[in-house]
Biopython code that builds the backbone (N, CA, C, O; Angstrom):
import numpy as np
from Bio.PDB.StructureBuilder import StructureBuilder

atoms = [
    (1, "UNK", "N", (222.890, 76.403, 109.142)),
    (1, "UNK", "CA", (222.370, 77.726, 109.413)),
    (1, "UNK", "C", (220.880, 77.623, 109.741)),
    (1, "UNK", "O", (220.150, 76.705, 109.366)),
    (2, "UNK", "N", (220.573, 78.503, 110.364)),
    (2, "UNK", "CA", (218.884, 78.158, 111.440)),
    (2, "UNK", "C", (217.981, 78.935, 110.053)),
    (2, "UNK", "O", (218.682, 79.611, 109.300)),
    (3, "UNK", "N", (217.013, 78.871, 109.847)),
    (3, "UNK", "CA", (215.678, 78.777, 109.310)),
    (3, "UNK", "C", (215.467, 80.620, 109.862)),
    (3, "UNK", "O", (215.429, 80.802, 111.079)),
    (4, "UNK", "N", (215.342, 81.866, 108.927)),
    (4, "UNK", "CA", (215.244, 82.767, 109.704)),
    (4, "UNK", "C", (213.205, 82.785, 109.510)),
    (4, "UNK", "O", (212.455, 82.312, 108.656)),
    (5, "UNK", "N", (213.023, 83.413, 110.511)),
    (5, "UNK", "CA", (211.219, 84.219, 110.442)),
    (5, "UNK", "C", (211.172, 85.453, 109.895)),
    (5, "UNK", "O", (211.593, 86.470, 110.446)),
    (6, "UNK", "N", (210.631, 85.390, 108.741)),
    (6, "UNK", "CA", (210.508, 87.073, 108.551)),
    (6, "UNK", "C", (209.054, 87.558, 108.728)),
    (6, "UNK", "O", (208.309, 86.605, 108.954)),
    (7, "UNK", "N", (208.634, 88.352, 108.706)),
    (7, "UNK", "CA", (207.888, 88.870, 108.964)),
    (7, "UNK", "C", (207.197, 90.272, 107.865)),
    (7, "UNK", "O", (206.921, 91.425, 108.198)),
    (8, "UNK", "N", (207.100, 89.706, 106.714)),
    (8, "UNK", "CA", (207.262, 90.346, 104.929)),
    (8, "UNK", "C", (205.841, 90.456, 105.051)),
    (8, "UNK", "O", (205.085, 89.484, 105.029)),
    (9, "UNK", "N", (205.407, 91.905, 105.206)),
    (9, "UNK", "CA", (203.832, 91.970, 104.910)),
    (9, "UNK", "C", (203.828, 92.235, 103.422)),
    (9, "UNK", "O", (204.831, 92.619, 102.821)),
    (10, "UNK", "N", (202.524, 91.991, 102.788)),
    (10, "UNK", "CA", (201.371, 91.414, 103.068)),
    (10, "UNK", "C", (201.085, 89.978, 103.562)),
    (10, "UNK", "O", (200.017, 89.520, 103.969)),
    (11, "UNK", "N", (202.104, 89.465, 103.452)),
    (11, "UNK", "CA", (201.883, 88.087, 103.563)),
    (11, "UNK", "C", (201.772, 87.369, 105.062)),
    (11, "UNK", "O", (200.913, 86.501, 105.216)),
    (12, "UNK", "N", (202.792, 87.800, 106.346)),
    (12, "UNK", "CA", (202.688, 88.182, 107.275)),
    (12, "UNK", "C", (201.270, 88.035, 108.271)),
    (12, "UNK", "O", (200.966, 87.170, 109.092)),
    (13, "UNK", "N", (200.701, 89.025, 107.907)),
    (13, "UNK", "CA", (199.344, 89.447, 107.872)),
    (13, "UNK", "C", (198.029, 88.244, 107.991)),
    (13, "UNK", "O", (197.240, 87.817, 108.834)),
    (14, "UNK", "N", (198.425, 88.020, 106.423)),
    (14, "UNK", "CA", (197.872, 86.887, 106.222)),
    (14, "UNK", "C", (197.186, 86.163, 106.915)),
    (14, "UNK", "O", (196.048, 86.202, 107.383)),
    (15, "UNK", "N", (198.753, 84.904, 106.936)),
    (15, "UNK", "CA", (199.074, 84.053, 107.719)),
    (15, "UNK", "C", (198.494, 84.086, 109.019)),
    (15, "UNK", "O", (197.697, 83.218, 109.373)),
    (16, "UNK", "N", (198.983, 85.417, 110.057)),
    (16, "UNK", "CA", (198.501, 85.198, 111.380)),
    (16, "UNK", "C", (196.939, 84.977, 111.160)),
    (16, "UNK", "O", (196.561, 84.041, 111.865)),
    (17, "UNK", "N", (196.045, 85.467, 110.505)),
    (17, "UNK", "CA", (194.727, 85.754, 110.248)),
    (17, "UNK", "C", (194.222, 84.051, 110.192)),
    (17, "UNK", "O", (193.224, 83.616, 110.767)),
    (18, "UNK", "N", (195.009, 83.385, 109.501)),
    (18, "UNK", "CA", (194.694, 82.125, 109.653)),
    (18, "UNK", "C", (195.297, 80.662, 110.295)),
    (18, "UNK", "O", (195.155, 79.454, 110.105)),
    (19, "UNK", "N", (196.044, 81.556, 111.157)),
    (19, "UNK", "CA", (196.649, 80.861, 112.172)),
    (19, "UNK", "C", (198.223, 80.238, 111.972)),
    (19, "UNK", "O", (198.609, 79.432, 112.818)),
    (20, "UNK", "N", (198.998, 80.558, 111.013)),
    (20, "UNK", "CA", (199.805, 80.046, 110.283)),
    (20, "UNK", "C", (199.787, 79.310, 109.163)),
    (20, "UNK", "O", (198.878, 78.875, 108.455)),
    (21, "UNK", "N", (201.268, 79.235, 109.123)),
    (21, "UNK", "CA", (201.249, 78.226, 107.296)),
    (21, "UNK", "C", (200.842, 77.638, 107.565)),
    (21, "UNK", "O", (199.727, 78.155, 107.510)),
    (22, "UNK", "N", (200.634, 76.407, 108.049)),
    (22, "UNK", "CA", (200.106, 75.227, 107.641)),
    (22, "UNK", "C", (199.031, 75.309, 107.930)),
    (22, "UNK", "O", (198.552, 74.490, 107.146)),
    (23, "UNK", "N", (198.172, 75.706, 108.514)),
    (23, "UNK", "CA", (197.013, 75.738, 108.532)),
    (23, "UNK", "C", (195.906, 76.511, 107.441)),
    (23, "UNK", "O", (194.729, 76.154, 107.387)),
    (24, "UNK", "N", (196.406, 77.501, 106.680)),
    (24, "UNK", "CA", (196.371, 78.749, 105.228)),
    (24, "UNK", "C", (197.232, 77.061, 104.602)),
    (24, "UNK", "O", (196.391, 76.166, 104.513)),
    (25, "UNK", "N", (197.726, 76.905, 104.467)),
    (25, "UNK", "CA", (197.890, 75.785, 103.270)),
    (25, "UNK", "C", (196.795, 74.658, 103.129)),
    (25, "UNK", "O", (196.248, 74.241, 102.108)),
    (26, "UNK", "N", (196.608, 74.227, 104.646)),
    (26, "UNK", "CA", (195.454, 73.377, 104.360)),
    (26, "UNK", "C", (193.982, 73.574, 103.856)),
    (26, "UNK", "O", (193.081, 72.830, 103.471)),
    (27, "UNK", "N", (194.151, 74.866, 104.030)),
    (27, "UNK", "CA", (192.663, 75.567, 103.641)),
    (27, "UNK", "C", (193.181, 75.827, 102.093)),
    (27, "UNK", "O", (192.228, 75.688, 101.325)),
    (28, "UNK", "N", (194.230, 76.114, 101.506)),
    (28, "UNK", "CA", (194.381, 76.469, 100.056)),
    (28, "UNK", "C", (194.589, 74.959, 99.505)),
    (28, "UNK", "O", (194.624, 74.750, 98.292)),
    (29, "UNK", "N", (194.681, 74.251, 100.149)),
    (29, "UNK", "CA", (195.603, 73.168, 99.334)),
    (29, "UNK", "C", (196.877, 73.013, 99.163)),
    (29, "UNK", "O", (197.057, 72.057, 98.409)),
    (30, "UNK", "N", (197.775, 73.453, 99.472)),
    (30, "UNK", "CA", (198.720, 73.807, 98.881)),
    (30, "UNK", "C", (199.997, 73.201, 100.158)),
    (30, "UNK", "O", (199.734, 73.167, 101.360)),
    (31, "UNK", "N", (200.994, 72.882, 99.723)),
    (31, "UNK", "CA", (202.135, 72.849, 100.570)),
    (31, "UNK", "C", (202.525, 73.978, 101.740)),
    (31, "UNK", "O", (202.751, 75.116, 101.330)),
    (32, "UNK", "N", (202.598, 73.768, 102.910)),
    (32, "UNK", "CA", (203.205, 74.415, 103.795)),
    (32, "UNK", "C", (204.153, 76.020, 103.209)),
    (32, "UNK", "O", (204.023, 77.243, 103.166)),
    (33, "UNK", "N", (205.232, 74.775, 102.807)),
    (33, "UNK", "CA", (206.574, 75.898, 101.888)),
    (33, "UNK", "C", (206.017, 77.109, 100.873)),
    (33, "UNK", "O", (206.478, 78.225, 100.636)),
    (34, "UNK", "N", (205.117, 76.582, 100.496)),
    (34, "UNK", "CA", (204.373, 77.477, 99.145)),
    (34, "UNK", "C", (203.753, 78.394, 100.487)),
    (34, "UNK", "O", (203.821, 79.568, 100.122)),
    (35, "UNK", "N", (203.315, 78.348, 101.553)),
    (35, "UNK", "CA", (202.805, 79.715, 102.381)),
    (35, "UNK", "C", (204.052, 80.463, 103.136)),
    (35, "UNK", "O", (204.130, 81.682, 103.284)),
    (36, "UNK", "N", (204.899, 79.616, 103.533)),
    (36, "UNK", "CA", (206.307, 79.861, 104.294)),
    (36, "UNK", "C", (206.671, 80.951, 102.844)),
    (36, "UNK", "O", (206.322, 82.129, 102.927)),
    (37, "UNK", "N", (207.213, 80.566, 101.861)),
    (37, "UNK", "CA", (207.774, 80.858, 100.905)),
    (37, "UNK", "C", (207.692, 82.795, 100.822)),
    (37, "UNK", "O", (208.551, 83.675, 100.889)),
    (38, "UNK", "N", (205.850, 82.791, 100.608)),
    (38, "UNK", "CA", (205.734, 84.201, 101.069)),
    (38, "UNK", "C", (206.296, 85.267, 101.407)),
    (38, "UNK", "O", (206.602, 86.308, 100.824)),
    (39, "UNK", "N", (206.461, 84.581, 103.178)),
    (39, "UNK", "CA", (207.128, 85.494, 104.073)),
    (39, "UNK", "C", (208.800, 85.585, 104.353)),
    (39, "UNK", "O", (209.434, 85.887, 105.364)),
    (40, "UNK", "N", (209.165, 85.233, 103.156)),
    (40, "UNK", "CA", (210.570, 85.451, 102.786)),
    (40, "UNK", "C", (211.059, 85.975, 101.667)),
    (40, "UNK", "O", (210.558, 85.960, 100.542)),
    (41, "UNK", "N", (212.474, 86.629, 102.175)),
    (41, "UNK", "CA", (212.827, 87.487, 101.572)),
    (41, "UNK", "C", (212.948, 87.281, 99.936)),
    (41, "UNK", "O", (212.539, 86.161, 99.627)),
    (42, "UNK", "N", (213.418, 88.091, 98.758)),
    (42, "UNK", "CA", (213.874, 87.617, 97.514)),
    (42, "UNK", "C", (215.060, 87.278, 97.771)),
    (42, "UNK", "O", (215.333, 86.323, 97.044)),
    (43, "UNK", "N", (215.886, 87.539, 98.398)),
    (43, "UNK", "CA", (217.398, 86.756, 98.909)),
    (43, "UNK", "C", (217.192, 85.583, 99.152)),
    (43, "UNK", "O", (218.106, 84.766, 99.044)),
    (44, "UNK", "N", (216.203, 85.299, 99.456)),
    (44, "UNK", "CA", (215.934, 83.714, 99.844)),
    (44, "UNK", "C", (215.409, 83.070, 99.593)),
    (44, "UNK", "O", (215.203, 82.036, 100.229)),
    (45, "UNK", "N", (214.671, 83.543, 97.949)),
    (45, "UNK", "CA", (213.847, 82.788, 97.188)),
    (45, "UNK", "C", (213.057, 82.923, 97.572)),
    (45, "UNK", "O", (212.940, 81.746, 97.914)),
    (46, "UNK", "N", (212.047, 83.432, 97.981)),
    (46, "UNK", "CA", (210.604, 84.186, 98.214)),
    (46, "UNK", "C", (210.183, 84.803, 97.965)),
    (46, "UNK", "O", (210.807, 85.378, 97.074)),
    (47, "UNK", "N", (208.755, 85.513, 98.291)),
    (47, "UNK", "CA", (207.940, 86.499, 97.319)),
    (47, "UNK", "C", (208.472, 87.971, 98.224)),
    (47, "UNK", "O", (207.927, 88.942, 97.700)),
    (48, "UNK", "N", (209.026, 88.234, 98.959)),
    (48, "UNK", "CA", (209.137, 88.948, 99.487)),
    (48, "UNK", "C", (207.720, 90.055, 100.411)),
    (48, "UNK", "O", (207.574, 91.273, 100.511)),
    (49, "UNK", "N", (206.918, 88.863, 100.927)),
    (49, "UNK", "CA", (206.204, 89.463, 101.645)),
    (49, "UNK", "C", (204.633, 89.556, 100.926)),
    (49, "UNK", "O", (203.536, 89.914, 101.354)),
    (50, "UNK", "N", (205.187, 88.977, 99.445)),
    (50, "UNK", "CA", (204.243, 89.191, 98.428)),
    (50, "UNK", "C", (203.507, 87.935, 98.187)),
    (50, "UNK", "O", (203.981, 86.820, 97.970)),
    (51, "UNK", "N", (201.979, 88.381, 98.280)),
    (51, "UNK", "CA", (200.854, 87.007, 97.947)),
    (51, "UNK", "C", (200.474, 86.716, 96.477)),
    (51, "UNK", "O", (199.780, 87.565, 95.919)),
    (52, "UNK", "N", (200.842, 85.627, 95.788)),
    (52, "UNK", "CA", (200.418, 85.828, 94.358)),
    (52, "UNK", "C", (199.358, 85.748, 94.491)),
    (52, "UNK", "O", (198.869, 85.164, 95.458)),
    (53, "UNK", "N", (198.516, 86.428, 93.361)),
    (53, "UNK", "CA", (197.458, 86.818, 92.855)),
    (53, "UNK", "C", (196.242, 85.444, 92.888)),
    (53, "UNK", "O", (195.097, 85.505, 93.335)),
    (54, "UNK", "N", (196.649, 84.738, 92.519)),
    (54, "UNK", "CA", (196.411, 83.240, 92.251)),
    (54, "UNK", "C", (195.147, 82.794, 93.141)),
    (54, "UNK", "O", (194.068, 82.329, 92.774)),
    (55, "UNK", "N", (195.592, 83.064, 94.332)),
    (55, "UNK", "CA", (195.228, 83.074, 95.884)),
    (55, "UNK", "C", (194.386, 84.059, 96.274)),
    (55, "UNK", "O", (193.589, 83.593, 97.089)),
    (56, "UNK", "N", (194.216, 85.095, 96.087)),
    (56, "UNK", "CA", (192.976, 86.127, 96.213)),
    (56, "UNK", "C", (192.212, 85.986, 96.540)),
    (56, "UNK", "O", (191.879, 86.240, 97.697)),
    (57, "UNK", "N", (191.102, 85.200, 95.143)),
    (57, "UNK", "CA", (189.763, 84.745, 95.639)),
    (57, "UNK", "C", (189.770, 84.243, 96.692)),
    (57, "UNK", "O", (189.119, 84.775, 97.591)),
    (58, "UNK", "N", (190.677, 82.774, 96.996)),
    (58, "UNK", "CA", (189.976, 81.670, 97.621)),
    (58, "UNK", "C", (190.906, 82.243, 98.906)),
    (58, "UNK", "O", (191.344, 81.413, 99.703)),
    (59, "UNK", "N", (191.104, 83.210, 99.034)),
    (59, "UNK", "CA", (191.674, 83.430, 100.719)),
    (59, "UNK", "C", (191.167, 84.384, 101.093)),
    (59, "UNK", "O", (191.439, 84.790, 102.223)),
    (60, "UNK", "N", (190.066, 85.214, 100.108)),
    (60, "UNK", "CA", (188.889, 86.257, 100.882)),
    (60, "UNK", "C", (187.694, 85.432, 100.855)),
    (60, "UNK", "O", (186.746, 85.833, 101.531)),
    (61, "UNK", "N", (187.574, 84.428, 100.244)),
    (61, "UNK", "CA", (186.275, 83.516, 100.876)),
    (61, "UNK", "C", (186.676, 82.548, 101.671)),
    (61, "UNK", "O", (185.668, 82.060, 102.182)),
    (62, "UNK", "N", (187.855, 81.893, 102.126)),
    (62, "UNK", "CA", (188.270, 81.347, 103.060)),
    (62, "UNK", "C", (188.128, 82.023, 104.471)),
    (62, "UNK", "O", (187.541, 81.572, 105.454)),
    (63, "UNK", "N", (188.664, 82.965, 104.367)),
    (63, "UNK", "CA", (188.682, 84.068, 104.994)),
    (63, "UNK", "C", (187.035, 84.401, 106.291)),
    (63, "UNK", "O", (186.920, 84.528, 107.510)),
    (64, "UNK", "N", (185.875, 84.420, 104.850)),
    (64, "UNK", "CA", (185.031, 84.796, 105.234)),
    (64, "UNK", "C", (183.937, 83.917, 106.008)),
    (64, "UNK", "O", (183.028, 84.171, 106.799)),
    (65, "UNK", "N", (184.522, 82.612, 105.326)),
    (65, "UNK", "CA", (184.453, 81.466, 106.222)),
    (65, "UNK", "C", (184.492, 80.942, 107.568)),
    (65, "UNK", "O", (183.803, 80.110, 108.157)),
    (66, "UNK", "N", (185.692, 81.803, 107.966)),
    (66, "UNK", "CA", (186.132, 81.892, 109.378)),
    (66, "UNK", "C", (185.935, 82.672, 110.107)),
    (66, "UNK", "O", (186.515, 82.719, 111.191)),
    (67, "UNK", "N", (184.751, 83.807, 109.588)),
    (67, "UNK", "CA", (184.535, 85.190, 110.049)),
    (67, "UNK", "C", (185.091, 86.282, 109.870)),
    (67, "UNK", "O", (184.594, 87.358, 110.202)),
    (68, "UNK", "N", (186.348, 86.116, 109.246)),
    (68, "UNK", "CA", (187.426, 87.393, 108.936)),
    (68, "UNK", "C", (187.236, 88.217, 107.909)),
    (68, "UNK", "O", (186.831, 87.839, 106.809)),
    (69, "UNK", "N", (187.472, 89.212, 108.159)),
    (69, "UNK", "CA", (187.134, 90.223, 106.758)),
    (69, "UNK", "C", (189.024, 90.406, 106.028)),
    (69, "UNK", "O", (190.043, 90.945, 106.461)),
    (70, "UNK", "N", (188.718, 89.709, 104.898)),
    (70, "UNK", "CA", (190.487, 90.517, 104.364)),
    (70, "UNK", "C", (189.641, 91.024, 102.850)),
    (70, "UNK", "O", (188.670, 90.584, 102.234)),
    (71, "UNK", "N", (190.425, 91.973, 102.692)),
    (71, "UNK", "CA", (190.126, 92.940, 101.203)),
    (71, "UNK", "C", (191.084, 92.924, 100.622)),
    (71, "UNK", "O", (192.114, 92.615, 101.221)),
    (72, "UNK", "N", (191.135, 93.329, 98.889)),
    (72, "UNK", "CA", (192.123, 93.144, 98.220)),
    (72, "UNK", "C", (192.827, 94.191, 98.830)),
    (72, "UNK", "O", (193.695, 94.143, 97.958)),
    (73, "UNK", "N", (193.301, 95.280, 99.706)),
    (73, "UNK", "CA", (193.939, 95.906, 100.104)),
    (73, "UNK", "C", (195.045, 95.496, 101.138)),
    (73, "UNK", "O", (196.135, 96.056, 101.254)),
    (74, "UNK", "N", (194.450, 94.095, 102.097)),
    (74, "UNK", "CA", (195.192, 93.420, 102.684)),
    (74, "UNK", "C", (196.063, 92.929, 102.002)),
    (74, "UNK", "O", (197.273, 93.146, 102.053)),
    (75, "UNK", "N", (195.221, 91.918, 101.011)),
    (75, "UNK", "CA", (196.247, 91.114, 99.992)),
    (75, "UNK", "C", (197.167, 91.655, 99.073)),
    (75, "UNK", "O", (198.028, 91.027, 98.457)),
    (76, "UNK", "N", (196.908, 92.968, 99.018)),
    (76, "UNK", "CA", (198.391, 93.380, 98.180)),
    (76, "UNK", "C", (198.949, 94.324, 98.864)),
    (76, "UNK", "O", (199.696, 95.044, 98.201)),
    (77, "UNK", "N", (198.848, 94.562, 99.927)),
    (77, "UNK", "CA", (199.995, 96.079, 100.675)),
    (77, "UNK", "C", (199.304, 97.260, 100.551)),
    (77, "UNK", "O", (199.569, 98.297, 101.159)),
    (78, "UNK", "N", (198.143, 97.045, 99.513)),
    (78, "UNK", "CA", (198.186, 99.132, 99.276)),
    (78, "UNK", "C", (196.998, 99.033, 99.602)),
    (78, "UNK", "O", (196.203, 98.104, 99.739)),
    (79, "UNK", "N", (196.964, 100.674, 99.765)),
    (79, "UNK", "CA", (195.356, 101.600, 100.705)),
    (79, "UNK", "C", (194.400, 101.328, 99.335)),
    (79, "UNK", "O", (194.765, 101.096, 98.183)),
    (80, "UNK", "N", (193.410, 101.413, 99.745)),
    (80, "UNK", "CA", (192.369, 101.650, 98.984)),
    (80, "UNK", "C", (192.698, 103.212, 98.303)),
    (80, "UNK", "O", (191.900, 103.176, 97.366)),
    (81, "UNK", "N", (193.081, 103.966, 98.244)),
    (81, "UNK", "CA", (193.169, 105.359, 97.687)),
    (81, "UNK", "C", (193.976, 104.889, 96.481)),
    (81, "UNK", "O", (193.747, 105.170, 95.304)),
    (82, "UNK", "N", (195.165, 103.966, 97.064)),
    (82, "UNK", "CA", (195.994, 103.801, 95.701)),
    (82, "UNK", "C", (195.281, 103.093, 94.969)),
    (82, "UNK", "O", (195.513, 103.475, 93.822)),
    (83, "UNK", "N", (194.217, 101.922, 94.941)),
    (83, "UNK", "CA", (193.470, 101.518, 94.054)),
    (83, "UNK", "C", (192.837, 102.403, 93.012)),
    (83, "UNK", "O", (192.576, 101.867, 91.935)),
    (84, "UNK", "N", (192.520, 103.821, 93.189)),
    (84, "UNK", "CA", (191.875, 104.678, 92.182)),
    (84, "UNK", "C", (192.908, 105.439, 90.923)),
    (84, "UNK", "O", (192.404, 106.162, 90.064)),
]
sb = StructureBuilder()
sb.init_structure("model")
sb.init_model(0)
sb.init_chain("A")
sb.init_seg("    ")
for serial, (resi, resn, name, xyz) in enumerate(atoms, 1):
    if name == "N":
        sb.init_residue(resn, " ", resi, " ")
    sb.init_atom(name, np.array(xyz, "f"), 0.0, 1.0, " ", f" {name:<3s}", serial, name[0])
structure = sb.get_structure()
């Protein structure tokens, strides 16, 4: 069976921002699969779109590194309004 792409924001998002998994892995450290993982479903053993927490810091100063602005609003799905 083929490998599906999902496309599970927040994570999604992400990723394109840093050009794909493997490239967001090499900047975290981390295995490829551990960024793939993300953007898949919970049917399929994934976060469902969801970025652990873990990763925050070092992917809004990674981030800022590269010129990109991401906010904790990127990294977890919700507006700034729901933060209050």
């Amino acid at each position: 069976m083929a490998k599906q792409i999902h496309h599970l924001e927040p994570a999604s998002k992400i990723v394109s921002i840093f050009g794909g998994c493997r490239a967001l892995a090499t900047t975290l450290k981390v295995c490829p699969s551990t960024i793939s993982r993300w953007s898949t479903s919970n049917e399929q053993r994934g976060t469902d779109g969801k970025i652990p927490q873990k990763y925050w810091g070092q992917i809004i100063i990674a981030a800022q590194d590269i010129g990109k602005t991401v906010t904790l609003s990127d990294l977890s799905g919700l507006t700034d309004s729901q933060f209050n």
